[in-house]
C-alpha positions as CSV (number, residue, x, y, z in Angstrom):
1,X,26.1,-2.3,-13.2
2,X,27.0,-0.8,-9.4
3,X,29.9,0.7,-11.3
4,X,27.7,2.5,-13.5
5,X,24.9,3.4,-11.3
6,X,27.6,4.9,-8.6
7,X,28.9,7.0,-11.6
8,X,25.5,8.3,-12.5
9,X,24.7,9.1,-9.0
10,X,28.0,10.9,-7.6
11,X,27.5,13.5,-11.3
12,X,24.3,14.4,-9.7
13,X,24.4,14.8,-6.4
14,X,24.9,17.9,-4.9
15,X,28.6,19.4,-4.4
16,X,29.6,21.3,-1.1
17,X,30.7,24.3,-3.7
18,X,26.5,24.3,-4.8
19,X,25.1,24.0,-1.9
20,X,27.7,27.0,0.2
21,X,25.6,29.2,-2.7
22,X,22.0,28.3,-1.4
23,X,21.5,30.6,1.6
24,X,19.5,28.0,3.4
25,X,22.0,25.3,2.8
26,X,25.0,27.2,3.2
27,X,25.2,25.8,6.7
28,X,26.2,21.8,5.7
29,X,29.0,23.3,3.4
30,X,31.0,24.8,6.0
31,X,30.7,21.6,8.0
32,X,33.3,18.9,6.6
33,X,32.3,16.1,8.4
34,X,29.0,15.8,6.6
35,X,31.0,14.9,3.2
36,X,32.8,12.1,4.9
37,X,31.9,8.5,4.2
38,X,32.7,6.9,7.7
39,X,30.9,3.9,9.1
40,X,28.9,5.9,11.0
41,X,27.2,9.3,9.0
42,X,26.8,6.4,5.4
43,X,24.2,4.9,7.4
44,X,22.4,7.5,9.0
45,X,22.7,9.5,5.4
46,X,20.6,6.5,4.5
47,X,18.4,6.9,7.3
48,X,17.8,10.4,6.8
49,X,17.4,10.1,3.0
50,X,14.8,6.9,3.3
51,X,12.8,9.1,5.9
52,X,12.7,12.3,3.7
53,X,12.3,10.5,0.5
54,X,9.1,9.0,1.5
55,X,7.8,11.1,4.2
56,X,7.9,14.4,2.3
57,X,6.6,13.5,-1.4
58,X,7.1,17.0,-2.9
59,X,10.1,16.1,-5.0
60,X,12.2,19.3,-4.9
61,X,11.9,19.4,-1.3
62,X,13.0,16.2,-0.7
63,X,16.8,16.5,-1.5
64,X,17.2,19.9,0.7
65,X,14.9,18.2,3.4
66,X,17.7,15.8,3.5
67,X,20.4,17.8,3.7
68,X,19.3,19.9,6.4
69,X,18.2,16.8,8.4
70,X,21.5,15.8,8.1
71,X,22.3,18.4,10.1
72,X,21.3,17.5,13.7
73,X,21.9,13.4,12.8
74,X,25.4,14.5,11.5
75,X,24.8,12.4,8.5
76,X,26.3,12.1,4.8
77,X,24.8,14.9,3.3
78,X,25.3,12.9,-0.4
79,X,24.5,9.7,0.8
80,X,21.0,11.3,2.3
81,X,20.2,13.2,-1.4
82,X,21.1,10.0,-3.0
83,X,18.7,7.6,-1.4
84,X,15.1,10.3,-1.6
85,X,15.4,9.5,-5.0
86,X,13.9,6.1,-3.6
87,X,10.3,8.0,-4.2
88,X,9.9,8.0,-7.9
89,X,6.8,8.2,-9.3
90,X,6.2,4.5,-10.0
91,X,7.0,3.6,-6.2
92,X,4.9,6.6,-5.0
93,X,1.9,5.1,-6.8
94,X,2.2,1.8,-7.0
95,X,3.9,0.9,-3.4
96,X,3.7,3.8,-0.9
97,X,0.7,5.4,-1.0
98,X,-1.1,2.4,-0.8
99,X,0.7,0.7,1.3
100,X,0.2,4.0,3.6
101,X,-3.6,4.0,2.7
102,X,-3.7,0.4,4.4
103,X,-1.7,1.2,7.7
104,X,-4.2,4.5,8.4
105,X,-6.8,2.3,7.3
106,X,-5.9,-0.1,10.4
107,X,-6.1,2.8,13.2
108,X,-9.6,4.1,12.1
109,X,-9.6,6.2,9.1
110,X,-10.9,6.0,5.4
111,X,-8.3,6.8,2.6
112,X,-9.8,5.5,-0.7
113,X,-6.7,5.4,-2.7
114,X,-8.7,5.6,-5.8
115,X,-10.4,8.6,-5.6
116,X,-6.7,10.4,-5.1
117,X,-5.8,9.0,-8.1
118,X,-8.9,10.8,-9.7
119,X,-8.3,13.7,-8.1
120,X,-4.6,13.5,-9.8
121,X,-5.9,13.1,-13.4
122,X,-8.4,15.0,-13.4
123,X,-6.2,18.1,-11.8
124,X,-8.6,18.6,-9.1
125,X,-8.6,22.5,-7.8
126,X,-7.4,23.5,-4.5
127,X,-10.5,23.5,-3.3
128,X,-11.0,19.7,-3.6
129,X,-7.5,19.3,-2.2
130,X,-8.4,21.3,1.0
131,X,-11.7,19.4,1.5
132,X,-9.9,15.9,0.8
133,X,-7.2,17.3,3.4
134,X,-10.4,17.4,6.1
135,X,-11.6,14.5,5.3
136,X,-10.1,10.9,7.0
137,X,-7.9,9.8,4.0
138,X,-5.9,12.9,4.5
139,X,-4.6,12.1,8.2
140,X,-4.7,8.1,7.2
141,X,-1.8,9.2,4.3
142,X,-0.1,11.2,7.1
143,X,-0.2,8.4,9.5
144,X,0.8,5.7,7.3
145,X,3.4,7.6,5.7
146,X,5.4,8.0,9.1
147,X,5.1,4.9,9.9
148,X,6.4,3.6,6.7
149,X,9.3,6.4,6.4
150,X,10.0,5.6,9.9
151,X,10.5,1.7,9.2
152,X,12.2,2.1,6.6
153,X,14.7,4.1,8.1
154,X,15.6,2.1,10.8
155,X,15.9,-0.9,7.8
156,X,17.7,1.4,5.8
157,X,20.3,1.9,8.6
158,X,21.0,-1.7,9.8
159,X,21.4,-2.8,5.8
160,X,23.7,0.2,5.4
161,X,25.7,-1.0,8.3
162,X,25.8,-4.4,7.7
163,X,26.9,-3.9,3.9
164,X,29.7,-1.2,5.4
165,X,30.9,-4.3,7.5
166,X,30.8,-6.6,5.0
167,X,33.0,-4.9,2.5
168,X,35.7,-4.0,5.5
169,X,36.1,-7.3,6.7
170,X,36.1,-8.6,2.8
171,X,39.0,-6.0,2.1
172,X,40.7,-7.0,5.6
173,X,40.8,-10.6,4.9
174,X,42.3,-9.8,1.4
175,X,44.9,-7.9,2.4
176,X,45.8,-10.6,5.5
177,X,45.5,-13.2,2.5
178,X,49.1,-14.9,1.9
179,X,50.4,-13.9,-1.5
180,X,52.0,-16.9,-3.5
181,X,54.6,-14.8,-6.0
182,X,55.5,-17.3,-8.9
């Protein structure tokens, strides 16, 4: 199943040859040491991709958000695309905006989850979105939503370094394994 999702993931994520075409981009192409898997850039990829992917929920934003932030951390630029798809719609729905909702909710402000959702179906004009953004759901959402990108960043990193030293020492102690030739 890992085999198949790995294989399904590396056909769409986005290739140094693309992104040297996008003029904002071009920059991560001509750096080579974004494209490396190392110990160190896998896990801040993940970092930087777990931040993006929930902090910025516009989903064609998210994967060039990513890639640029990868810039300054020095992070796996494929690694960081791969893991803002972590904000699908069900998970933006069903986990982090409420979940954000109720951290704002705890320093002060009012989000009322539901009545975003009714704004959604409905396909509220942009005048109801500017006069949700003044009201307090809009800076609870903000709030809560950097916290939550921000935690799981930092979990996203120690898991991604953990799981990078677990398979290293797994394929260490196999190759130190005694071999028994019959």
């Amino acid at each position: 199943m890992l085999d198949r999702f790995l294989a399904w993931a590396h056909g769409r994520m986005p290739t140094r040859e693309r992104l040297a075409r996008h003029r904002l981009v071009a920059p991560l192409a001509a750096r080579p040491e974004l494209w490396r898997f190392t110990r160190r850039t896998v896990p801040r990829g993940v970092a930087v991709g777990l931040f993006v992917g929930i902090f910025l929920m516009v989903p064609g934003l998210q994967v060039i958000g990513a890639a640029l932030l990868c810039l300054p951390f020095r992070a796996n630029v494929p690694i960081a695309a791969l893991t803002t798809f972590v904000s699908i719609p069900p998970t933006v729905v069903f986990v982090f905006l409420p979940a954000a909702a109720s951290i704002g909710n705890r320093f002060g402000y009012h989000a009322d989850i539901a009545a975003i959702t009714a704004m959604i179906e409905r396909g509220a004009s942009g005048a109801e979105w500017l006069a949700w953004i003044s009201s307090d759901a809009a800076p609870a959402l903000a709030l809560g939503l950097t916290l939550l990108a921000v935690a799981a960043a930092i979990m996203g990193h120690v898991v991604a370094s953990r799981i990078w030293r677990w398979r290293v020492m797994a394929r260490r102690r196999q190759r130190l394994r005694p071999r028994i030739d019959a």
